[in-house]
C-alpha positions as CSV (number, residue, x, y, z in Angstrom):
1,X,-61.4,41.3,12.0
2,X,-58.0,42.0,10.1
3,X,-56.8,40.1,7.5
4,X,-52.4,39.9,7.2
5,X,-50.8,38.2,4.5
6,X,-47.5,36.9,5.0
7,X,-44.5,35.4,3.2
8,X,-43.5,31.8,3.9
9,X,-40.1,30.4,2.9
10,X,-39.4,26.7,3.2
11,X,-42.9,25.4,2.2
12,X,-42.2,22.2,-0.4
13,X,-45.5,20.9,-1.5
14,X,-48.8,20.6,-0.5
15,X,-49.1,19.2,1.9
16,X,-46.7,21.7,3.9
17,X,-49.7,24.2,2.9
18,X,-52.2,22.0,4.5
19,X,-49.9,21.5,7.7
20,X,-49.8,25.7,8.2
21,X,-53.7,25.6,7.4
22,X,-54.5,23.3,10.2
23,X,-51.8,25.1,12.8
24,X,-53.0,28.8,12.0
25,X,-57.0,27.3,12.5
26,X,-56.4,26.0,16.1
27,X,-55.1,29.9,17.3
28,X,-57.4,31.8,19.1
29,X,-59.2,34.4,17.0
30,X,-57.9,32.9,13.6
31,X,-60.7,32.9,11.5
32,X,-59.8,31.9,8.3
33,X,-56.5,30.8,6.6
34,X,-55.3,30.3,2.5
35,X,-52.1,29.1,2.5
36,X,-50.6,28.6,-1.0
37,X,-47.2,26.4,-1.4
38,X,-46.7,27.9,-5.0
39,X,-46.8,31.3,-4.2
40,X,-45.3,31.0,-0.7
41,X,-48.0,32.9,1.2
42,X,-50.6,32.9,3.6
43,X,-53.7,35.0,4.0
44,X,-55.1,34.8,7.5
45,X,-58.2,36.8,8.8
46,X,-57.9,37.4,12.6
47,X,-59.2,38.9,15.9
48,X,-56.7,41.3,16.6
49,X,-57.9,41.1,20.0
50,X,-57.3,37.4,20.2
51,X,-54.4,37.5,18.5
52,X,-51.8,39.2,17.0
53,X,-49.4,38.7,13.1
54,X,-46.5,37.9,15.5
55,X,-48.4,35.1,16.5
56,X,-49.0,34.0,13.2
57,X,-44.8,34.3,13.0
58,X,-44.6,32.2,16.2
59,X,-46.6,29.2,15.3
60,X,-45.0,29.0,11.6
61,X,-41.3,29.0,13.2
62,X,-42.0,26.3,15.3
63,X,-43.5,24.3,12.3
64,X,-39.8,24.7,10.8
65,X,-40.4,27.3,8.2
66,X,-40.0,31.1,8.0
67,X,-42.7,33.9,8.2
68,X,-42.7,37.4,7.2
69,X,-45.5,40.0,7.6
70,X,-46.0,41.1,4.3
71,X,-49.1,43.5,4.8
């Protein structure tokens, strides 16, 4: 398992928190996911061999918000 943290710009309340929650669970090989509106983050722990942090990127774009690998 490997656990990324990434930057998300856009997020407005909680909701919006809840909606990348529920998207980053359904991938393949996401285990966990804490996304926090106020500090505009994520922390996702992962299968790398399910998938990958530019996966992560992918399905936050298509939500309508931006993503940036932090570490």
């Amino acid at each position: 398992m490997a656990t990324h943290i990434f930057e998300i710009q856009g997020m407005h309340c909680g909701s919006c928190a809840l909606l990348v929650d529920d998207t980053l669970e359904d991938l393949p090989g996401v285990r966990t996911t804490q996304t926090s509106m106020k500090k505009g983050r994520a922390t996702v722990e992962l299968d790398p061999a399910l998938s990958s942090p530019d996966d992560i990127v992918t399905a936050i774009a298509e939500l309508g918000y931006v993503a940036l690998l932090v570490e």
